[in-house]
LUMLUM-786386 format. One record per residue (C-alpha): x, y, z; residue in one letter; chain; residue number from 1. Coordinates in steps of 0.25 Angstrom, whole numbers. Layout:
(node (X, Y, Z), A, A, NUM) ...
This chain:
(node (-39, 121, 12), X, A, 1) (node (-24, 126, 10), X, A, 2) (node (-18, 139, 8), X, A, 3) (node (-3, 144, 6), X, A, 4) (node (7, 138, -3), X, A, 5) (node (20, 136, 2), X, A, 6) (node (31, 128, -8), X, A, 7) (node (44, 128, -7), X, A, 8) (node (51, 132, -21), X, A, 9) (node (53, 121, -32), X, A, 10) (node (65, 123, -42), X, A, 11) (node (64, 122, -56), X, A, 12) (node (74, 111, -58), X, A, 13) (node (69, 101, -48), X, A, 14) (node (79, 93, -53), X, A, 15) (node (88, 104, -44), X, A, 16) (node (83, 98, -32), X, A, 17) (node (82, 82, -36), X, A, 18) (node (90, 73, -31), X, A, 19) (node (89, 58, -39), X, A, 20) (node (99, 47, -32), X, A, 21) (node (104, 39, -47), X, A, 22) (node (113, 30, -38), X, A, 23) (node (99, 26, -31), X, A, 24) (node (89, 23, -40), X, A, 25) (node (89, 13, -50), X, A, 26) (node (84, 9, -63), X, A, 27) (node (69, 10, -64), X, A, 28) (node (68, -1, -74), X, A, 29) (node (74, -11, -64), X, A, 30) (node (63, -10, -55), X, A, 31) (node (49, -9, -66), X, A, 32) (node (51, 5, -68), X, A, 33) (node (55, 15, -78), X, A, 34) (node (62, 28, -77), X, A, 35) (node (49, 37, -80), X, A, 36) (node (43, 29, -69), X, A, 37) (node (53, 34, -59), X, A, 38) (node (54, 48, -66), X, A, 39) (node (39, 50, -65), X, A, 40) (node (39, 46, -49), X, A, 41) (node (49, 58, -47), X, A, 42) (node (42, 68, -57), X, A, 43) (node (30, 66, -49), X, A, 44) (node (39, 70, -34), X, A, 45) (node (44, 81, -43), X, A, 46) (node (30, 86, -45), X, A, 47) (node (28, 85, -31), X, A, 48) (node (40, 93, -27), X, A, 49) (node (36, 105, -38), X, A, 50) (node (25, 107, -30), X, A, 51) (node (33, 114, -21), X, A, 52) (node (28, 106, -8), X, A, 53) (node (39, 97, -6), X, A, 54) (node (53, 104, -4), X, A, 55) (node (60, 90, -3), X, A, 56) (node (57, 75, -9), X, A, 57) (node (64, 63, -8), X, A, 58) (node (58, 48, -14), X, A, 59) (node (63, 35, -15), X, A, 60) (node (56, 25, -25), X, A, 61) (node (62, 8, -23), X, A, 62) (node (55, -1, -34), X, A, 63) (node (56, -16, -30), X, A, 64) (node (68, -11, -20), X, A, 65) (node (74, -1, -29), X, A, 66) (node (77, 13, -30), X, A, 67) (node (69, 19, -42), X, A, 68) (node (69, 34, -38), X, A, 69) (node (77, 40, -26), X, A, 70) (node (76, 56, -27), X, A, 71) (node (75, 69, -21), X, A, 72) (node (69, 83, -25), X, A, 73) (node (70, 97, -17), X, A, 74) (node (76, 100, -5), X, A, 75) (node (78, 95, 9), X, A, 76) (node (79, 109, 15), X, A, 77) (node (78, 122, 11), X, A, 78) (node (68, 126, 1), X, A, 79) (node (55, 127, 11), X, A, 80) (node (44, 133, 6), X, A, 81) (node (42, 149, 7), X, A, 82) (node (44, 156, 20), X, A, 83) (node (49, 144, 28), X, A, 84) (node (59, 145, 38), X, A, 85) (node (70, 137, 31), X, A, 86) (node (72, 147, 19), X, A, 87) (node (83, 148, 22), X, A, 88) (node (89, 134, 23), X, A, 89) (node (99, 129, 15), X, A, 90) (node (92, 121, 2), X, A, 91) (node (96, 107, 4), X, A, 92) (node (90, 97, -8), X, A, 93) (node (84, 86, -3), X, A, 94) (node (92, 72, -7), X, A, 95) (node (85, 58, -8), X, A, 96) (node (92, 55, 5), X, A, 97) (node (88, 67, 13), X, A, 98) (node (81, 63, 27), X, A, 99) (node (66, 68, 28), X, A, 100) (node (57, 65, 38), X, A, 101) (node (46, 54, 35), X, A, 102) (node (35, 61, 46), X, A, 103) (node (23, 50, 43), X, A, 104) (node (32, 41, 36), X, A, 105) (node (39, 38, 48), X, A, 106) (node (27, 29, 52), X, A, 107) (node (28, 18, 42), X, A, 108) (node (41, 16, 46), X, A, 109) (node (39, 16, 62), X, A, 110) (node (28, 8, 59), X, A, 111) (node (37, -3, 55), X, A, 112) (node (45, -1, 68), X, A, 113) (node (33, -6, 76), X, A, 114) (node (31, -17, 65), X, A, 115) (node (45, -22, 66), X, A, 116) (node (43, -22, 83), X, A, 117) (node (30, -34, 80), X, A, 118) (node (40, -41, 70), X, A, 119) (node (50, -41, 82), X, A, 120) (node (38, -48, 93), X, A, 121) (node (40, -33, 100), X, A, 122) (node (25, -30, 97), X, A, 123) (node (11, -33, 91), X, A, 124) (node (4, -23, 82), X, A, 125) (node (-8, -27, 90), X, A, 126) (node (-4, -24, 102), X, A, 127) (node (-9, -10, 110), X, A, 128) (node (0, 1, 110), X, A, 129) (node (-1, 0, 126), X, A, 130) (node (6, -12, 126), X, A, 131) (node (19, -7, 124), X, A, 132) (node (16, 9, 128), X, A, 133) (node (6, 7, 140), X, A, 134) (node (4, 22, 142), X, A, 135) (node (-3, 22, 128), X, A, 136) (node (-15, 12, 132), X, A, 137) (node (-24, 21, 137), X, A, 138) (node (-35, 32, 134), X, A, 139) (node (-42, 24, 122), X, A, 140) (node (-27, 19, 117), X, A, 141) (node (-27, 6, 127), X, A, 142) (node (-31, -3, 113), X, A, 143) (node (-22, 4, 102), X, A, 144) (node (-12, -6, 93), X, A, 145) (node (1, -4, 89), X, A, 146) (node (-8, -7, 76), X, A, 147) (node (-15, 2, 76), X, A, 148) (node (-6, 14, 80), X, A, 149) (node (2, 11, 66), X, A, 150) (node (-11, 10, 59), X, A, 151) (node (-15, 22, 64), X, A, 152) (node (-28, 16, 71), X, A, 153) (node (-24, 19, 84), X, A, 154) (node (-33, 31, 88), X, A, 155) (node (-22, 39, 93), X, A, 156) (node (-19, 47, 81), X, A, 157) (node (-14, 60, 87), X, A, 158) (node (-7, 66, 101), X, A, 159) (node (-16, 70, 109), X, A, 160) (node (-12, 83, 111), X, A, 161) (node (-17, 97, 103), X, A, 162) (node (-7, 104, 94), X, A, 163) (node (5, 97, 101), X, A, 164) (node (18, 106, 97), X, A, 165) (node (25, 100, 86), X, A, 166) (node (37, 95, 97), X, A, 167) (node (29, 86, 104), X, A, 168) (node (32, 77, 93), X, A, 169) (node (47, 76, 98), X, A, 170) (node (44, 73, 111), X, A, 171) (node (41, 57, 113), X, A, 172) (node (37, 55, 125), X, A, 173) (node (29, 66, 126), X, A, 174) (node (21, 61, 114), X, A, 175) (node (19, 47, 118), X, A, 176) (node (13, 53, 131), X, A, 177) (node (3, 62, 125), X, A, 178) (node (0, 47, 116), X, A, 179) (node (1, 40, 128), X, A, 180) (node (-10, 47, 136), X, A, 181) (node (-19, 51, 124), X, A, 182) (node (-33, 45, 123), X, A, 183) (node (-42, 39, 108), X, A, 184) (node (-55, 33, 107), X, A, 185) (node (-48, 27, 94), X, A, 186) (node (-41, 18, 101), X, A, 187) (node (-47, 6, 95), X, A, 188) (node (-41, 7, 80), X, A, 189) (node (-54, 10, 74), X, A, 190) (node (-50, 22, 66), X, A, 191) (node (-38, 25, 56), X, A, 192) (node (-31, 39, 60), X, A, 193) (node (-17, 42, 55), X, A, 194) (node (-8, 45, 67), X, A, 195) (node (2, 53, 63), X, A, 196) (node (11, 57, 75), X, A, 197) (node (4, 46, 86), X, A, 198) (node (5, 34, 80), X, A, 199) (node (20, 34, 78), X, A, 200) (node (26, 38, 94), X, A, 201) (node (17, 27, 98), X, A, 202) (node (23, 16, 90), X, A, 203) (node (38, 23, 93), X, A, 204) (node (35, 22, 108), X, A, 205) (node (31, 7, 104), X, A, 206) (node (44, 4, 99), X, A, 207) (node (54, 11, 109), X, A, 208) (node (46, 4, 120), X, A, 209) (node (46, -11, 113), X, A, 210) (node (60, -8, 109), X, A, 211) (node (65, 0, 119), X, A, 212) (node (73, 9, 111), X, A, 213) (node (71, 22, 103), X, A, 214) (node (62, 22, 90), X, A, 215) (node (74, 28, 84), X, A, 216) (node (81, 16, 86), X, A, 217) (node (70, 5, 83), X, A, 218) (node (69, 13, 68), X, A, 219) (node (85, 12, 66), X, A, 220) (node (86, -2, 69), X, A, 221) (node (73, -8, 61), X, A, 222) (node (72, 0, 49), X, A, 223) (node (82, 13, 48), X, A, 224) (node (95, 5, 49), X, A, 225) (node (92, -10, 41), X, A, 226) (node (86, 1, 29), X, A, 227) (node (99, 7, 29), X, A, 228) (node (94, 22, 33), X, A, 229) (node (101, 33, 37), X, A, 230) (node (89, 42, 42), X, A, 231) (node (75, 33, 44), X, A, 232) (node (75, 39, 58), X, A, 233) (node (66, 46, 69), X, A, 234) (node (70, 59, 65), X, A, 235) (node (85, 62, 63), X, A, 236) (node (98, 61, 69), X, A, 237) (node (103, 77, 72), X, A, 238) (node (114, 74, 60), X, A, 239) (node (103, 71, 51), X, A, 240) (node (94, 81, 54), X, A, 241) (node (99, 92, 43), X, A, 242) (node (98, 83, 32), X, A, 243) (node (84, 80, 33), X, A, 244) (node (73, 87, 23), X, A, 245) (node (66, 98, 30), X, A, 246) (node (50, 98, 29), X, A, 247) (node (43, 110, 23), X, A, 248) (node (29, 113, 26), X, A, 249) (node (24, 116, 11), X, A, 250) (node (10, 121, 1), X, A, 251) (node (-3, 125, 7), X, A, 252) (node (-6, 129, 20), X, A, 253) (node (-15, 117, 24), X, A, 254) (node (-29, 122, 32), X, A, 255) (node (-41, 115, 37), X, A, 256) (node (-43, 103, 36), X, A, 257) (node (-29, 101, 31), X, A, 258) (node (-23, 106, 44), X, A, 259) (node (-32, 99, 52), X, A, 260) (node (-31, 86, 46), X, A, 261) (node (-15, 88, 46), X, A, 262) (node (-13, 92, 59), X, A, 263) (node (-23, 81, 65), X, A, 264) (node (-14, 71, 58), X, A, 265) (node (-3, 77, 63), X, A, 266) (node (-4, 84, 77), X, A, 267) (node (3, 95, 71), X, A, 268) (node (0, 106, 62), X, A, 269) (node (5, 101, 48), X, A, 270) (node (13, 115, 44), X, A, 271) (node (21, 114, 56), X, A, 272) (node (26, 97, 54), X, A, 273) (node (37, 101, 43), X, A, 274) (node (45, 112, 52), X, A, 275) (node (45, 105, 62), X, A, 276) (node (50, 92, 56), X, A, 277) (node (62, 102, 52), X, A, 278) (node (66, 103, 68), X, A, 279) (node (76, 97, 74), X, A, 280) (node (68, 91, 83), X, A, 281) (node (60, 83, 74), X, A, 282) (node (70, 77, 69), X, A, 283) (node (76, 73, 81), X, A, 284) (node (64, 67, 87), X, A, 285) (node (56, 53, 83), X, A, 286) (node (41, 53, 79), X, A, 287) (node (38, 39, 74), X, A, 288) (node (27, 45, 66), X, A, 289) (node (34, 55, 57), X, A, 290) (node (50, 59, 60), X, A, 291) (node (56, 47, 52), X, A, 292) (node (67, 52, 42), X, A, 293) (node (70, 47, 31), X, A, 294) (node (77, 47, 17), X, A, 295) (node (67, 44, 7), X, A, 296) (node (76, 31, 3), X, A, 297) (node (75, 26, 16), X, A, 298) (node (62, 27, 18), X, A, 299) (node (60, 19, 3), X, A, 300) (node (71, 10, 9), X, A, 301) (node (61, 6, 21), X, A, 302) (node (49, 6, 11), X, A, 303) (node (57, -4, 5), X, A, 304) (node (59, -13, 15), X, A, 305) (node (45, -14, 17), X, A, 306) (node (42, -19, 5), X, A, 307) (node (53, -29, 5), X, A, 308) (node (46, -36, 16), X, A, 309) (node (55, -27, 27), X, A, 310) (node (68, -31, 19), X, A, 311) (node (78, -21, 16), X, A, 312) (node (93, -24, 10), X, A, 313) (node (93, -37, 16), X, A, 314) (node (88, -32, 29), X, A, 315) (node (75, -37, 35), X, A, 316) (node (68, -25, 43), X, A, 317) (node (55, -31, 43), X, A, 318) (node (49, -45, 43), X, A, 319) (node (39, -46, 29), X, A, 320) (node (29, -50, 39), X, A, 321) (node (30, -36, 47), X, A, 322) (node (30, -28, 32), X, A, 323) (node (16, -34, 28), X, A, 324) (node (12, -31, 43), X, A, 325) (node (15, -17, 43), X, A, 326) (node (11, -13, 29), X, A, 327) (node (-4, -22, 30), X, A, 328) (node (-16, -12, 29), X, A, 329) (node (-21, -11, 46), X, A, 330) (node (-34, -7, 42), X, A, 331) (node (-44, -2, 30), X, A, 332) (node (-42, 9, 20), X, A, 333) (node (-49, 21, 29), X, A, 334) (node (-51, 36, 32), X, A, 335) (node (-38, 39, 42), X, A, 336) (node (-45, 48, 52), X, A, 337) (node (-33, 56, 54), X, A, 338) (node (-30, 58, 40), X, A, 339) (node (-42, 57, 33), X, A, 340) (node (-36, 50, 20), X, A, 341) (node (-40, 36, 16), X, A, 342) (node (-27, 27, 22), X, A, 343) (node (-24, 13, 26), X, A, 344) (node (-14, 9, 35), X, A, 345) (node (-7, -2, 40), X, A, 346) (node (2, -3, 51), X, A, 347) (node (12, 7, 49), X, A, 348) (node (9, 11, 35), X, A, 349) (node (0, 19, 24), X, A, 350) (node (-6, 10, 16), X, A, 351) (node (-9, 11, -1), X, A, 352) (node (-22, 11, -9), X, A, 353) (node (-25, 2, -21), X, A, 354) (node (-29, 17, -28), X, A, 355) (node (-22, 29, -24), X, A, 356) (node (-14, 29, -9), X, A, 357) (node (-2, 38, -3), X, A, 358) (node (7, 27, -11), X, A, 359) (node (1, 28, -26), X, A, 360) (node (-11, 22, -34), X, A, 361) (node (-13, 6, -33), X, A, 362) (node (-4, 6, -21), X, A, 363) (node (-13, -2, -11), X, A, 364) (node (1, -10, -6), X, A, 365) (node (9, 1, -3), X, A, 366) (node (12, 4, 11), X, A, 367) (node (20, 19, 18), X, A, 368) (node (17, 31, 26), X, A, 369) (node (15, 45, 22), X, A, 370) (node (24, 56, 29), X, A, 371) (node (18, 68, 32), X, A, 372) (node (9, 70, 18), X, A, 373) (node (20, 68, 6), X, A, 374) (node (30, 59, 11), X, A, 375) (node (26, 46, 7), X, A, 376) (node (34, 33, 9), X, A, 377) (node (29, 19, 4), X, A, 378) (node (29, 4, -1), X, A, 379) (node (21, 0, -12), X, A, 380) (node (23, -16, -14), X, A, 381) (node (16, -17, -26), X, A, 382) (node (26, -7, -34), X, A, 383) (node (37, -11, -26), X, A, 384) (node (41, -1, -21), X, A, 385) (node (46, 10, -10), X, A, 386) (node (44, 26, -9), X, A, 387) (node (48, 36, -1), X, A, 388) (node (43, 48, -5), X, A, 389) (node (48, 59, 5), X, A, 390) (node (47, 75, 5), X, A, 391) (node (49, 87, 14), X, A, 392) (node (34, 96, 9), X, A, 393) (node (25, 94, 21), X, A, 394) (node (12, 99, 16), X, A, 395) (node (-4, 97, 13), X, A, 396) (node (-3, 106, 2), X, A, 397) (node (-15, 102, -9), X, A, 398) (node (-2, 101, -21), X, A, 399) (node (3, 91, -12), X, A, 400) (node (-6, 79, -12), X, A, 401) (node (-6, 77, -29), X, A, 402) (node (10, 80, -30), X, A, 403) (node (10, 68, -19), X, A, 404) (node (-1, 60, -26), X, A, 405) (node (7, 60, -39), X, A, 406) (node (20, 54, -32), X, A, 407) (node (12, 43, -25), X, A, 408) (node (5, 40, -40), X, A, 409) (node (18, 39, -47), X, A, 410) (node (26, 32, -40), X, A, 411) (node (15, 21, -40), X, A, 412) (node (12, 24, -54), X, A, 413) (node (26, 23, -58), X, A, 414) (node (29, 8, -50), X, A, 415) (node (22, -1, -56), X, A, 416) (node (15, -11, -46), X, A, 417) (node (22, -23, -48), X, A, 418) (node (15, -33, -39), X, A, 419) 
């Protein structure tokens, strides 16, 4: 099913290319931990990384509101894997605040745009997405929810349009027209597919219409600025732009189905995503669905208000009401028809399993998004906790999916559930 490896290189020392931040991360013993408890969390990110598939990782860990582990390992930009264009780029270590983009990650947190527009009387979740964008409501999609488009039940899970170029992405307008005039005979929220790309411009257009203003602007004033975050934005400001981590296509080539499956999901082919997420014109654009960057504190930051009941340093971003809205399970634990994995959702997010989940054993409360198949970012109220797991490897490589699995198993193994 795969061929060709391609890794970047791994330095002996790893503790070369690690960054810890002391002045951040408090006692684990405050917070019912221990020291080998935090150590064995990062020993298992350092496995990961000397698998040679991730050039760059950042996580954040908070325990009941604290920080327990806020590190970094590898470089931002500069070590590529062999033969890739950027050979030549000056090595630049990556930081625990270094900006790197959240691609699928970002809908969790656009998701609760939309949420906070019913808290403020401005919609219903149960209203038709032709209410507010009557180009939308027709060809099958006249019966679609707000619901369902952030449960991806909507039946629209892709553009309708064969191998689009990768810039069709930057253009907005264009691709709410293509959205607007496409057809589904899914349009009754029968089935489960994941929408990767679709789902997120439709609810961005549904904010700037009821709003008014720019989805740029709606993300800065309800989350970004009350957490306090420099980045947390569509894309990024041109000042911005060379400090964030570069993504690098890594490991096996994947072939059929791999390819397939990927580039259904995606609309793209999944080799060309991390160049182009490099461009300046990526990062200068807004894809509700996947160009939020972020620092990997930041995203824990918002993780964390989340499980304070939409709380964060005195500053109440969320009604309680809204949190237990967006995170309740919208449907059964099912076959996604677009990823074909076993997934629940609610209303904007990934949801846990009492057994084994993308957020750890015994972790049937947890709640987070996946970002383009390593990043993974999550609350777990049960362990009360917040992760932000973030990295720069964008691959489908085989050696990938145990290194990841052991991450997910010990940061739940090693947080205790407490309630």
């Amino acid at each position: 099913m795969f061929k060709k490896t391609n890794t970047i290189s791994v330095p002996k020392n790893v503790g070369s290319v690690t960054h810890v931040d002391t002045k951040a991360e408090i006692s684990p013993y405050d917070v019912s931990m221990t020291r080998d408890n935090v150590e064995a969390i990062w020993n298992s990110v350092e496995s990961f990384y000397r698998t040679g598939l991730q050039p760059g990782m950042t996580m954040v860990v908070r325990r009941q509101g604290e920080v327990v582990l806020k590190r970094s390992i590898g470089h931002a930009r500069g070590n590529p894997p062999p033969n890739h264009p950027d050979q030549d780029t000056d090595q630049v270590v990556m930081t625990p605040d270094t900006p790197i983009c959240l691609f699928s990650a970002s809908k969790a947190i656009t998701a609760m745009l939309v949420h906070k527009l019913q808290e403020l009387g401005k919609l219903n979740l149960n209203d038709t997405v032709g209410t507010y964008i009557p180009e939308f409501a027709c060809n099958g999609k006249e019966n679609i929810t707000i619901a369902q488009v952030l449960s991806h039940r909507a039946g629209v899970p892709q553009i309708p349009i064969s191998n689009p170029h990768p810039s069709l992405l930057f253009k907005w307008d264009s691709v709410i027209d293509l959205i607007n005039s496409g057809y589904t005979k899914r349009g009754d929220g029968s089935q489960q597919a994941y929408h990767a790309i679709v789902g997120g411009y439709i609810l961005g257009e549904l904010v700037q219409r009821i709003t008014g203003v720019s989805i740029e602007e709606n993300l800065a004033r309800f989350i970004a600025k009350p957490l306090g975050a420099k980045y947390l934005t569509y894309g990024l400001e041109k000042q911005h732009q060379q400090t964030a981590a570069y993504n690098y296509s890594t490991g096996a080539t994947p072939v059929f189905p791999i390819n397939i499956l990927a580039k259904r999901a995606l609309n793209i082919d999944f080799e060309k995503i991390a160049s182009i997420s490099n461009t300046g014109g990526f990062m200068d654009a807004s894809i509700p669905a996947g160009n939020i960057y972020g620092t990997a504190d930041e995203v824990c930051r918002f993780y964390q208000m989340m499980l304070d009941d939409g709380e964060f340093n005195g500053k109440q971003l969320f009604n309680p009401e809204t949190i237990k809205l967006a995170t309740r399970p919208a449907g059964p634990l099912t076959i996604d028809q677009t990823l074909m994995i076993p997934i629940r959702f609610s209303t904007g997010f990934m949801l846990g399993e009492s057994v084994f989940s993308l957020f750890g054993v015994k972790a049937a409360k947890a709640y987070g998004h996946l970002g383009l198949i390593n990043i993974v970012t999550w609350a777990d109220p049960a362990r009360d906790i917040s992760v932000a797991f973030l990295n720069t490897g964008k691959s489908l490589d085989p050696r990938s999916v145990p290194a990841l699995g052991k991450v997910l198993v010990s940061v739940s193994s090693n947080c205790s559930i407490l309630k």
